[in-house]
DSSP file (Angstrom, degrees, kcal/mol; ACC not computed):
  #  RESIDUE AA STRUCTURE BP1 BP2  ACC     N-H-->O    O-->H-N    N-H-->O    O-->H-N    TCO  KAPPA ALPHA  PHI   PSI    X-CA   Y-CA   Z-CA
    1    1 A X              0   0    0      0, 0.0     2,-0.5     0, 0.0     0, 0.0   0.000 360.0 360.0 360.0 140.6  130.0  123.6   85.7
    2    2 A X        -     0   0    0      2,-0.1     2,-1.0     0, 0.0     0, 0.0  -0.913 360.0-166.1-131.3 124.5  133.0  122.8   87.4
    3    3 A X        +     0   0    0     -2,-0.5     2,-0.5     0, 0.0     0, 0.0  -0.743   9.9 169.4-114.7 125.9  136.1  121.2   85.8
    4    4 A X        -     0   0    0     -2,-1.0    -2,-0.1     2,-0.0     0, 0.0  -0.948  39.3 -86.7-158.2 146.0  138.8  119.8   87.1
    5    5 A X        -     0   0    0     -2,-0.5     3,-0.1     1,-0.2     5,-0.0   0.022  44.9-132.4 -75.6 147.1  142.5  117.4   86.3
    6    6 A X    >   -     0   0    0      1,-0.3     3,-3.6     2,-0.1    -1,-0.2   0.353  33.2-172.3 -83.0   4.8  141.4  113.7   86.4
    7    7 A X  G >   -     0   0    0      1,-0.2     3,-1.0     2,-0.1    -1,-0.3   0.034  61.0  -2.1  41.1-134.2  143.9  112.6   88.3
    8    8 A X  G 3  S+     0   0    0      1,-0.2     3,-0.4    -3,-0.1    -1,-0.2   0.818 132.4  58.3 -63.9   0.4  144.4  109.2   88.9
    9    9 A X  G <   +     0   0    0     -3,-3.6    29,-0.3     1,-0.2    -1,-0.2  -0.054  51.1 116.2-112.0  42.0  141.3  108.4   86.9
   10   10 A X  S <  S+     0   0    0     -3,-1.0    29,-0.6    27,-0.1    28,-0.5   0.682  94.6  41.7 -98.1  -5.5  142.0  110.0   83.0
   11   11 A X  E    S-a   39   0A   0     -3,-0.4     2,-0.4    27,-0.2    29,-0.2  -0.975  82.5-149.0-117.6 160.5  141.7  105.5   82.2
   12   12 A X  E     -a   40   0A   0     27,-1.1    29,-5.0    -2,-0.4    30,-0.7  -0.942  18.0-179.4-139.2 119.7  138.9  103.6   84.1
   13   13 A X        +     0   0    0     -2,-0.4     2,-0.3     1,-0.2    27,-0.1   0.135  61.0   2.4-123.0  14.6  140.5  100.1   84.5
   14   14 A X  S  > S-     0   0    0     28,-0.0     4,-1.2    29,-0.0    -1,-0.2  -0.907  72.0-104.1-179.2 165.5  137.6   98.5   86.3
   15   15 A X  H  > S+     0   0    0     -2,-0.3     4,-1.0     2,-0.2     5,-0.0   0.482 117.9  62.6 -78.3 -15.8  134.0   99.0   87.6
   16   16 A X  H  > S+     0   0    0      2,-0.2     4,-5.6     3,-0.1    -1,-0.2   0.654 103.7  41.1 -56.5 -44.5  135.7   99.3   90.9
   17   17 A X  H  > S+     0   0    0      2,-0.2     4,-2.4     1,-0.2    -2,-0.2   0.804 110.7  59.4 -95.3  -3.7  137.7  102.1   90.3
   18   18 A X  H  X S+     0   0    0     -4,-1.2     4,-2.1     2,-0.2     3,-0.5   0.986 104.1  49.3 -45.0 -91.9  134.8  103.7   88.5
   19   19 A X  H  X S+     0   0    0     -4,-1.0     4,-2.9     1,-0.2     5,-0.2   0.909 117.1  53.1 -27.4 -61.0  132.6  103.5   91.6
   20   20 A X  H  X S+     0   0    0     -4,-5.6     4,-2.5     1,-0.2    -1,-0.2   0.897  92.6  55.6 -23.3 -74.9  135.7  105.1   93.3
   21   21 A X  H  X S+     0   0    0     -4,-2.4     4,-4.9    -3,-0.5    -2,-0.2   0.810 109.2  56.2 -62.0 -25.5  136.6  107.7   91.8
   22   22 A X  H  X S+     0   0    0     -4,-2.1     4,-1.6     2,-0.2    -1,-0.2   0.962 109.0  47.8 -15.8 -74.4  132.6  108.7   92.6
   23   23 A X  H  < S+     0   0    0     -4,-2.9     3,-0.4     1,-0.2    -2,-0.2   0.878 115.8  46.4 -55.7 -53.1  133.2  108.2   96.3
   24   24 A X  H  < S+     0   0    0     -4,-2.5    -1,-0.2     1,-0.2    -2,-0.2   0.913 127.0  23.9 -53.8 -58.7  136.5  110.4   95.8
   25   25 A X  H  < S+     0   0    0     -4,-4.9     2,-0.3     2,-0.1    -1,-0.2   0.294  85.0  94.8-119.1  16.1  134.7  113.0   93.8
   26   26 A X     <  -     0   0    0     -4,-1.6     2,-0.5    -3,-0.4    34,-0.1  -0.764  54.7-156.4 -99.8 139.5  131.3  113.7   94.0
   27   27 A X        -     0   0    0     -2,-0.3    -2,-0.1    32,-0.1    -3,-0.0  -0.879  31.2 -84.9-130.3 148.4  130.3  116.3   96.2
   28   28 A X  S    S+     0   0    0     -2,-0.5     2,-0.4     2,-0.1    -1,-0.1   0.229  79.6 113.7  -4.3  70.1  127.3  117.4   98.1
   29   29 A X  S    S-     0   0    0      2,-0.2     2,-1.4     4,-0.0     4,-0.0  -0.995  73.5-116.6-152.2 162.9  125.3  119.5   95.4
   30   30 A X  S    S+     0   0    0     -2,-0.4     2,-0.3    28,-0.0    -2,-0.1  -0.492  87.6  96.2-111.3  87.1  121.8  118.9   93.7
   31   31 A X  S    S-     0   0    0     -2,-1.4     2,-0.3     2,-0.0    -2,-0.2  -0.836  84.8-109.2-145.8 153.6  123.6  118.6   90.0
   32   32 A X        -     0   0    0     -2,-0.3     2,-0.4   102,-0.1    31,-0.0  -0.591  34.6-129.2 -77.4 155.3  124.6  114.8   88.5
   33   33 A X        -     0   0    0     -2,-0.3    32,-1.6    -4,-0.0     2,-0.4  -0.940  28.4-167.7-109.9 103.5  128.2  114.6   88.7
   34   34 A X  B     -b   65   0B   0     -2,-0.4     2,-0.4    30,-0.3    32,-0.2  -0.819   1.7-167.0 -73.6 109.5  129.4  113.6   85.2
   35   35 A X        -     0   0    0     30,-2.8     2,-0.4    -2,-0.4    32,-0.3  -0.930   8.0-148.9-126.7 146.6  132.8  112.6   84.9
   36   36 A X        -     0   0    0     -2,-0.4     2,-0.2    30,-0.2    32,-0.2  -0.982  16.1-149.4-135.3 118.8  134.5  112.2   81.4
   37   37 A X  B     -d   68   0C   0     30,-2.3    32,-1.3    -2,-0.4    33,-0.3  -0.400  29.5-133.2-112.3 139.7  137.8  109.3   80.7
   38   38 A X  S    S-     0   0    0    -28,-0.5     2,-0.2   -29,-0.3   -27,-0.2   0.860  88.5 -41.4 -46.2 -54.2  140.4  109.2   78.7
   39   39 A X  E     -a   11   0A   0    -29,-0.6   -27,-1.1    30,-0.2     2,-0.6  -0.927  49.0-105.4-175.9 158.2  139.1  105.8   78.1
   40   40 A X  E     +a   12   0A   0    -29,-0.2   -27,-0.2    -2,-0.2    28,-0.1  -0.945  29.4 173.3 -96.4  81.2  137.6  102.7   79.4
   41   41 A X  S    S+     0   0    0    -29,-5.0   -28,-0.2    -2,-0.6    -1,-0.1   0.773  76.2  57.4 -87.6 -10.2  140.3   99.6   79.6
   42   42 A X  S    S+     0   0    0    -30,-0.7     2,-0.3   -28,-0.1    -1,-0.1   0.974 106.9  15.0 -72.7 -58.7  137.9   97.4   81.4
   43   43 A X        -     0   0    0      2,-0.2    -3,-0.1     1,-0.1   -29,-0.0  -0.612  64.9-117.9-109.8-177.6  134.7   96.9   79.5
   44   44 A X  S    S+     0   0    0     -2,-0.3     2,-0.3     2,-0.0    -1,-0.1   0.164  81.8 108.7 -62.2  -3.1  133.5   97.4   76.3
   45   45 A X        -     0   0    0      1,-0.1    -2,-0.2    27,-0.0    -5,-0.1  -0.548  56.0-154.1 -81.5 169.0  130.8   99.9   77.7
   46   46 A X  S    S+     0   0    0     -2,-0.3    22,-4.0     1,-0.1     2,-0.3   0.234  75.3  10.5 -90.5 -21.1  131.4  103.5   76.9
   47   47 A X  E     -C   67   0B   0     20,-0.2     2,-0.4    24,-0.1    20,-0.2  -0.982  63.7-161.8-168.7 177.6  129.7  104.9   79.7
   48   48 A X  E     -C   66   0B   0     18,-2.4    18,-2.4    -2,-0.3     2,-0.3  -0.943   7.8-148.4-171.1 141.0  128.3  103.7   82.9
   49   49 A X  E     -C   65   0B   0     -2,-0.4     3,-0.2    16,-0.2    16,-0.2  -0.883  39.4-106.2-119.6 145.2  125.7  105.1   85.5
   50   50 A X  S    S+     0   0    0     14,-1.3     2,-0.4    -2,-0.3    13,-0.1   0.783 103.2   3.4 -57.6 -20.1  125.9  104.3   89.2
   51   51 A X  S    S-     0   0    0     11,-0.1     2,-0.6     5,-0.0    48,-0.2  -0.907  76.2-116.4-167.3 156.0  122.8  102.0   88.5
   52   52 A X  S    S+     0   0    0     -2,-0.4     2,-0.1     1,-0.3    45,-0.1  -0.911 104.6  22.9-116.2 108.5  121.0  100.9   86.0
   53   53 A X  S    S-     0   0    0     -2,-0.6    -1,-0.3    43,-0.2    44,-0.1   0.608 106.8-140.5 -96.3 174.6  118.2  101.7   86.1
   54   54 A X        +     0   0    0     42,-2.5    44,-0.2    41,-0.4    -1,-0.2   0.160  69.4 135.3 -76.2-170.5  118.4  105.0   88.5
   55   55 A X        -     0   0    0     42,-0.3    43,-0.2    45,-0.1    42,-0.1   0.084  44.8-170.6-107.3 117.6  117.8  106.7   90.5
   56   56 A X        -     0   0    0     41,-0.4     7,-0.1    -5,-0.2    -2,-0.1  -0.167  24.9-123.4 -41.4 127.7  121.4  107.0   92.0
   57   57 A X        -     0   0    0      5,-0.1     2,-0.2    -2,-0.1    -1,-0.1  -0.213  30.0-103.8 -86.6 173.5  121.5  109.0   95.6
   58   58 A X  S    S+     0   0    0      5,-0.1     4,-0.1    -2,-0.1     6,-0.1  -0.749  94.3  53.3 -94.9 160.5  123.9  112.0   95.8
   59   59 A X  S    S+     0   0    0     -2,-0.2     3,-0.2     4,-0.1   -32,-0.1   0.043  85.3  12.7  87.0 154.2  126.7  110.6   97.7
   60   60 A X  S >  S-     0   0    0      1,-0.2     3,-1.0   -37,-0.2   -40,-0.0   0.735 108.3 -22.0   5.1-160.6  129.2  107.3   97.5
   61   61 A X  T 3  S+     0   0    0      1,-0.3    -1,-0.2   -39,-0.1   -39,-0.2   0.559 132.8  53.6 -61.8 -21.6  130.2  104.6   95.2
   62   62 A X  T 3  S+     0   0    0     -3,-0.2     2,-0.9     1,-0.2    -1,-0.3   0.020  82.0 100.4 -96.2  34.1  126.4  105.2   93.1
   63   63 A X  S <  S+     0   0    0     -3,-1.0     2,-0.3   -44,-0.2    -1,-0.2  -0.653  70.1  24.4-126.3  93.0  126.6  108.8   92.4
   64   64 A X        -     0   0    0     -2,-0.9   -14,-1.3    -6,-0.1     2,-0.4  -0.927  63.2-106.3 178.9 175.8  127.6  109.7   89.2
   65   65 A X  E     -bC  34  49B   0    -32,-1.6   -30,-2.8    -2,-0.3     2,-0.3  -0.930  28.8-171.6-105.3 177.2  127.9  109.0   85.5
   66   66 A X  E     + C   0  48B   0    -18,-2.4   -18,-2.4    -2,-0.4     2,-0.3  -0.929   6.0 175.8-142.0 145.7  131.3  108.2   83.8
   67   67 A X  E     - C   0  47B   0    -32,-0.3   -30,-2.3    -2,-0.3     2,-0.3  -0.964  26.4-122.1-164.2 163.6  131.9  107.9   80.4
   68   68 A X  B     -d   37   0C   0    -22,-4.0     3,-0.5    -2,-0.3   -30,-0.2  -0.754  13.5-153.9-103.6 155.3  135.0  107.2   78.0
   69   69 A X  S    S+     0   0    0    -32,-1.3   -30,-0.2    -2,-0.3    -1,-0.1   0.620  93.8  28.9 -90.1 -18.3  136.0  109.8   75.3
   70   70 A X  S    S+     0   0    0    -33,-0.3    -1,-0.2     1,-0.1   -31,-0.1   0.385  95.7  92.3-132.5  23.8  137.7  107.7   73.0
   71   71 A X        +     0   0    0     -3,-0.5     2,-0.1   -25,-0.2    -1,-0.1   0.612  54.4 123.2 -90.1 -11.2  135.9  104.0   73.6
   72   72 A X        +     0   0    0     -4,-0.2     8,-1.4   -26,-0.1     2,-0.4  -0.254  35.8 178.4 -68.5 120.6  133.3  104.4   71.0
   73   73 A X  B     -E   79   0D   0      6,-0.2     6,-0.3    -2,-0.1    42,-0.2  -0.950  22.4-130.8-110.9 113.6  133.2  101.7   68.4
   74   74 A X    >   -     0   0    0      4,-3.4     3,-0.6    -2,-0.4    40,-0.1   0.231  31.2-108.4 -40.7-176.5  130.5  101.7   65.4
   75   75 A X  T 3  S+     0   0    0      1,-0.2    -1,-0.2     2,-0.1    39,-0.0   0.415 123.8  63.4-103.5   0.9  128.8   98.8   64.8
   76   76 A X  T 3  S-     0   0    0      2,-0.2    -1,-0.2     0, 0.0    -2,-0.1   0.048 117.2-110.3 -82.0  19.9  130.8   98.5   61.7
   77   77 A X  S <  S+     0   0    0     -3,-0.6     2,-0.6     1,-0.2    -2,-0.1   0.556  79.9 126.4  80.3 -15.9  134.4   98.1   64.1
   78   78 A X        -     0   0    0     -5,-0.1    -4,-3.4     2,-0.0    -1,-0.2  -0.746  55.4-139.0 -93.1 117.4  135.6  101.5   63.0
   79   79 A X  B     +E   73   0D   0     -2,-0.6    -6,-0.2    -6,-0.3     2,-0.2  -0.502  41.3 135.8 -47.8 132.0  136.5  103.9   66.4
   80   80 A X        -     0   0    0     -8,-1.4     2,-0.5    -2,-0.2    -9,-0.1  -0.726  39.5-160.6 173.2 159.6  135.7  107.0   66.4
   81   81 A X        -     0   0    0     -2,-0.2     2,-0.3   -11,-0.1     3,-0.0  -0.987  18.4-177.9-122.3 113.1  133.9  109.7   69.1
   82   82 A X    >>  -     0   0    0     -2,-0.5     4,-2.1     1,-0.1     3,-1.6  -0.853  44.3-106.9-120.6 156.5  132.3  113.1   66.9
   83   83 A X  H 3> S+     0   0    0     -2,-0.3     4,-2.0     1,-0.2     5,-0.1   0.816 118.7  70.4 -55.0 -48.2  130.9  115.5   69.5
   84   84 A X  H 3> S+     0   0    0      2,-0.2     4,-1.0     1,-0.2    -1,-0.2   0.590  98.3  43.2  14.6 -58.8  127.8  114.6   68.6
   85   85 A X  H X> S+     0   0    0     -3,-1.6     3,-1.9     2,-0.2     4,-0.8   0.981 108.6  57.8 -63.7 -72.7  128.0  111.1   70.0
   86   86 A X  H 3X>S+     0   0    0     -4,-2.1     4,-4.3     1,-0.3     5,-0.7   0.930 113.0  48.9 -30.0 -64.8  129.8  112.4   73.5
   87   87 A X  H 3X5S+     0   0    0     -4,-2.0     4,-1.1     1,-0.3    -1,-0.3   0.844 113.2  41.2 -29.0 -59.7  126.6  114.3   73.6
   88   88 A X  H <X5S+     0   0    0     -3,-1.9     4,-3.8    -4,-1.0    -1,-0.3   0.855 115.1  48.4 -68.0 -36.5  124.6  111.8   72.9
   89   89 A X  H  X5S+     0   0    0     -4,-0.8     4,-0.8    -3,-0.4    -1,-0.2   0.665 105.4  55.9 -74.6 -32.4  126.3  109.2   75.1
   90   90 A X  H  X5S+     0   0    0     -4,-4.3     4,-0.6    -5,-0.2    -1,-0.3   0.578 113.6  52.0 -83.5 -15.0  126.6  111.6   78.5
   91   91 A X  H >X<S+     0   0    0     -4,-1.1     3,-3.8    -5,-0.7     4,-1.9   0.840 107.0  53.7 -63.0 -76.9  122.1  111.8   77.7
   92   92 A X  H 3X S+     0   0    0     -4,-3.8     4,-2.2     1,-0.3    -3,-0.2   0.591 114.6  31.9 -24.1 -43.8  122.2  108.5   77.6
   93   93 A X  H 3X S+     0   0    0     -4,-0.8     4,-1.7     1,-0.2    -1,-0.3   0.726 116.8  54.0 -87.0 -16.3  123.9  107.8   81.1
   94   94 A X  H <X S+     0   0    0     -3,-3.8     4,-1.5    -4,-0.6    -2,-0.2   0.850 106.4  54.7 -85.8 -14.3  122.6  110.5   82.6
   95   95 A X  H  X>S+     0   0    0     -4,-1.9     5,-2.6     2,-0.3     4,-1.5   0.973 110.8  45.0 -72.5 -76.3  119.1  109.1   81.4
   96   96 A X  H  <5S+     0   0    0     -4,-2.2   -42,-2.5     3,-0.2   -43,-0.2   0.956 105.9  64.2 -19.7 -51.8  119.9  105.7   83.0
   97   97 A X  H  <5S+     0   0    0     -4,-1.7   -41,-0.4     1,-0.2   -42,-0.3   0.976 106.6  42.1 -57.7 -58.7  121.0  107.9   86.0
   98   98 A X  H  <5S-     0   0    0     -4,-1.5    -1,-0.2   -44,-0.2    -2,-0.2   0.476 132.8 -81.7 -69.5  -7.6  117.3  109.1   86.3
   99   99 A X  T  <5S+     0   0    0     -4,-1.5     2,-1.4   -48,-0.2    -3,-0.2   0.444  79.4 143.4 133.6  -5.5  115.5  105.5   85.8
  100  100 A X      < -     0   0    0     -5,-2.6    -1,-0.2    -6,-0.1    -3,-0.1  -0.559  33.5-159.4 -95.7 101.2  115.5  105.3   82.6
  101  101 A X        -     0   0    0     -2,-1.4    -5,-0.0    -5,-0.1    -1,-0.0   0.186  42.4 -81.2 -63.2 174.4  116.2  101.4   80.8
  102  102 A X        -     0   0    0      2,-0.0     2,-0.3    10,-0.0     9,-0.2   0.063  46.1-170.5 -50.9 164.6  117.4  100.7   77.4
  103  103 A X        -     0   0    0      7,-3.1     2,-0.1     5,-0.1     0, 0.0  -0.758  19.1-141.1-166.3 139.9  114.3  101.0   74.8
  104  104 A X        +     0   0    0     -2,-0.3     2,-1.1     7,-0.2     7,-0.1  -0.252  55.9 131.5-114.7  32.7  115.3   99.7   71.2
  105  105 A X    >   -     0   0    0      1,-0.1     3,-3.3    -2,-0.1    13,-0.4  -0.816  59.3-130.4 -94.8 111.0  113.4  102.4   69.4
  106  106 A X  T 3  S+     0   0    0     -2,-1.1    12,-0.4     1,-0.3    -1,-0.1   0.447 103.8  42.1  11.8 -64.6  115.7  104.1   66.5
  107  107 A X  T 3  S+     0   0    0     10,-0.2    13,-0.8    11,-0.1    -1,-0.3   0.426  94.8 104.6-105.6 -16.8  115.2  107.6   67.3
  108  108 A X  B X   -f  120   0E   0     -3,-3.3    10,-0.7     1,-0.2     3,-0.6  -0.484  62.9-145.0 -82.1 154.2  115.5  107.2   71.3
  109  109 A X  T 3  S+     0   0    0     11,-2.4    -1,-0.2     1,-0.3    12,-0.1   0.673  99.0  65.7 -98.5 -21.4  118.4  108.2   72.9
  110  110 A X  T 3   +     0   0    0     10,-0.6    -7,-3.1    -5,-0.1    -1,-0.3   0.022  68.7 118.6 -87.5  46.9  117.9  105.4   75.2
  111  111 A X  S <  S-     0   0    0     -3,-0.6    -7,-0.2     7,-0.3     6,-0.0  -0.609  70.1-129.7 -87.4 170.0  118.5  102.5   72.4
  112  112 A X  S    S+     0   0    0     -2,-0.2     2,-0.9     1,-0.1    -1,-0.1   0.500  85.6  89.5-105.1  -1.1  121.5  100.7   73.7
  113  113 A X    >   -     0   0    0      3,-0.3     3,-5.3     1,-0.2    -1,-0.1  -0.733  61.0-164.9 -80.3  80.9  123.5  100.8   70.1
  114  114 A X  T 3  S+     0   0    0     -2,-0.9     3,-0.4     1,-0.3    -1,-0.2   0.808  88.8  49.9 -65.3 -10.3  125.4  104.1   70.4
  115  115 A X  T 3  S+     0   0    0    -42,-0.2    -1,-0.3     1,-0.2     2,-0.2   0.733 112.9  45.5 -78.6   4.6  126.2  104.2   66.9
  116  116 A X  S <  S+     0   0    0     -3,-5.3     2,-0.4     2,-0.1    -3,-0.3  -0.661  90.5 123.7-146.9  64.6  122.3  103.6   65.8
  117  117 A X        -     0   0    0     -3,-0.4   -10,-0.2    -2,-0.2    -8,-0.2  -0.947  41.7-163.8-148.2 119.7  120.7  106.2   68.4
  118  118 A X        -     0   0    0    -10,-0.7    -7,-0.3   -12,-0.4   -11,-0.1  -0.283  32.9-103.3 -91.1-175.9  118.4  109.4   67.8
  119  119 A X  S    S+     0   0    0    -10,-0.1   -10,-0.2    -2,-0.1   -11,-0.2   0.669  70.3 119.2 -43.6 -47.6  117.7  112.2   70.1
  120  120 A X  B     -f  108   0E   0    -13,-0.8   -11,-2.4   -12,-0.2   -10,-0.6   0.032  41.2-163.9 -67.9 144.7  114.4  111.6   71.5
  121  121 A X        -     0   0    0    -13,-0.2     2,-0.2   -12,-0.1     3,-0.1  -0.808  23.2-139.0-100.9 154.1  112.5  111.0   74.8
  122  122 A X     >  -     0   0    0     -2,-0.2     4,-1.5     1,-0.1     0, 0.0  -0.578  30.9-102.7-111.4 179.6  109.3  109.7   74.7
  123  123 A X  H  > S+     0   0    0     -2,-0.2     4,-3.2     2,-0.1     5,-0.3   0.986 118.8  43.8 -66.7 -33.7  106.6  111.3   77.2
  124  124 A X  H  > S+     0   0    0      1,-0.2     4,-4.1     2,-0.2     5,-0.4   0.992 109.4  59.4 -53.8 -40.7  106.5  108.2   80.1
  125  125 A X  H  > S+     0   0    0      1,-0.3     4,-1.5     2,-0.3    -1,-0.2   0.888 108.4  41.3 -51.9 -67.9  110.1  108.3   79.6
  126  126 A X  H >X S+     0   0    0     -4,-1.5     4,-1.7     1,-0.3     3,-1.6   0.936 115.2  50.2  -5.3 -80.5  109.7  112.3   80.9
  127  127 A X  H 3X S+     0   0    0     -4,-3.2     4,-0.6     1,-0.3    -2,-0.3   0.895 106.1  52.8 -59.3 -39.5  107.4  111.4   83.5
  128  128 A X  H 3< S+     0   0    0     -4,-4.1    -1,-0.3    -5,-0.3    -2,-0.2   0.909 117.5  43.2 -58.1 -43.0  110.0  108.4   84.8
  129  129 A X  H X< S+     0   0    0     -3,-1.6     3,-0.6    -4,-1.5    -2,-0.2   0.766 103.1  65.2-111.4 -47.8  112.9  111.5   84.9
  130  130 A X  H ><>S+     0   0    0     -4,-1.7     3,-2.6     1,-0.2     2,-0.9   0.881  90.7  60.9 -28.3 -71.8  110.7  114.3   86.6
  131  131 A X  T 3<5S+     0   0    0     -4,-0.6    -1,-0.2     1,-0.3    -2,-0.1   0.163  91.0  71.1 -71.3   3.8  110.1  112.6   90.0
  132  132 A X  T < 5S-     0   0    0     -2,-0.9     2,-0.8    -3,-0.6    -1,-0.3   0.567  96.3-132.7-118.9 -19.8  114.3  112.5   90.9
  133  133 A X  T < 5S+     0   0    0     -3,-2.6    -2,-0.1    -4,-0.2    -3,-0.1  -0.085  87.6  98.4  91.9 -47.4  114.3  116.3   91.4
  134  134 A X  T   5S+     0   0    0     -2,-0.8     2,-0.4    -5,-0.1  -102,-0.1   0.539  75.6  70.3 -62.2  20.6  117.3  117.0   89.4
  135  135 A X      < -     0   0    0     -5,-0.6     2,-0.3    -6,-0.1    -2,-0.2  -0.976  60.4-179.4-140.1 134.2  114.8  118.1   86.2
  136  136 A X        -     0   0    0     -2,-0.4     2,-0.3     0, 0.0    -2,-0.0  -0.675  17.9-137.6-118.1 154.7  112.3  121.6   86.0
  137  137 A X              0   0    0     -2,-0.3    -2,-0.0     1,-0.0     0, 0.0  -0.938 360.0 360.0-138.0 127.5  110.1  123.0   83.8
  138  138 A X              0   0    0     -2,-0.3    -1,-0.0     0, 0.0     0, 0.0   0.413 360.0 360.0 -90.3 360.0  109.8  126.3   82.9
């Protein structure tokens, strides 16, 4: 895992400059590139994959996921981000990143309500995610 200062990009003020900073920073490796904001001033998402659904090529404006650290709003209005969430919210895109669309089941991590979102994968969901390379089984 490689970490490194956000430079011009610790707010994401557009879907443009999202897709940028990609092009700027993603590099040649067979890993997702996950990049993690300050915040989000543009939309009301929270996180964003180079397309929805994936699977995003290694390389230019699609390759990556993004997501903001401090954008989260329940579904009661109250902010707030617990590690927990992040977690949940970097699955989530990186899940998109691999193919995967919303599914409105409770417990799935792909529901599209991050405050009202379990853990789970289902098997297709698996089988959708395999086929992209970046996922083993041991």
């Amino acid at each position: 895992m490689l970490f490194r200062s956000a430079g011009s990009y610790t707010v994401i003020n557009s879907e443009d400059e999202v897709r940028d900073m990609w092009e700027d920073w993603s590099v040649p490796n067979s890993s997702i590139d996950v990049y993690v904001s300050q915040s989000f001033s543009w939309s009301s998402y929270n996180g964003y994959a180079g397309d929805i659904p994936g699977p995003a090529s290694k390389g230019g404006r699609r390759d990556g996921v993004a997501v903001s650290k401090t954008g989260f709003t329940d579904s009661a209005g109250n902010a707030r981000l617990t590690v927990e969430t992040l977690a949940q919210l970097i699955g989530h895109e990186v899940g998109h990143y691999l193919g995967l669309e919303h599914q409105e089941t409770t417990s799935n991590l792909m529901r599209s309500n991050t405050g009202d979102r379990g853990p789970e994968l289902d098997y297709d969901q698996y089988r959708k995610m395999f086929p992209h390379g970046f996922m083993h089984y041991e």
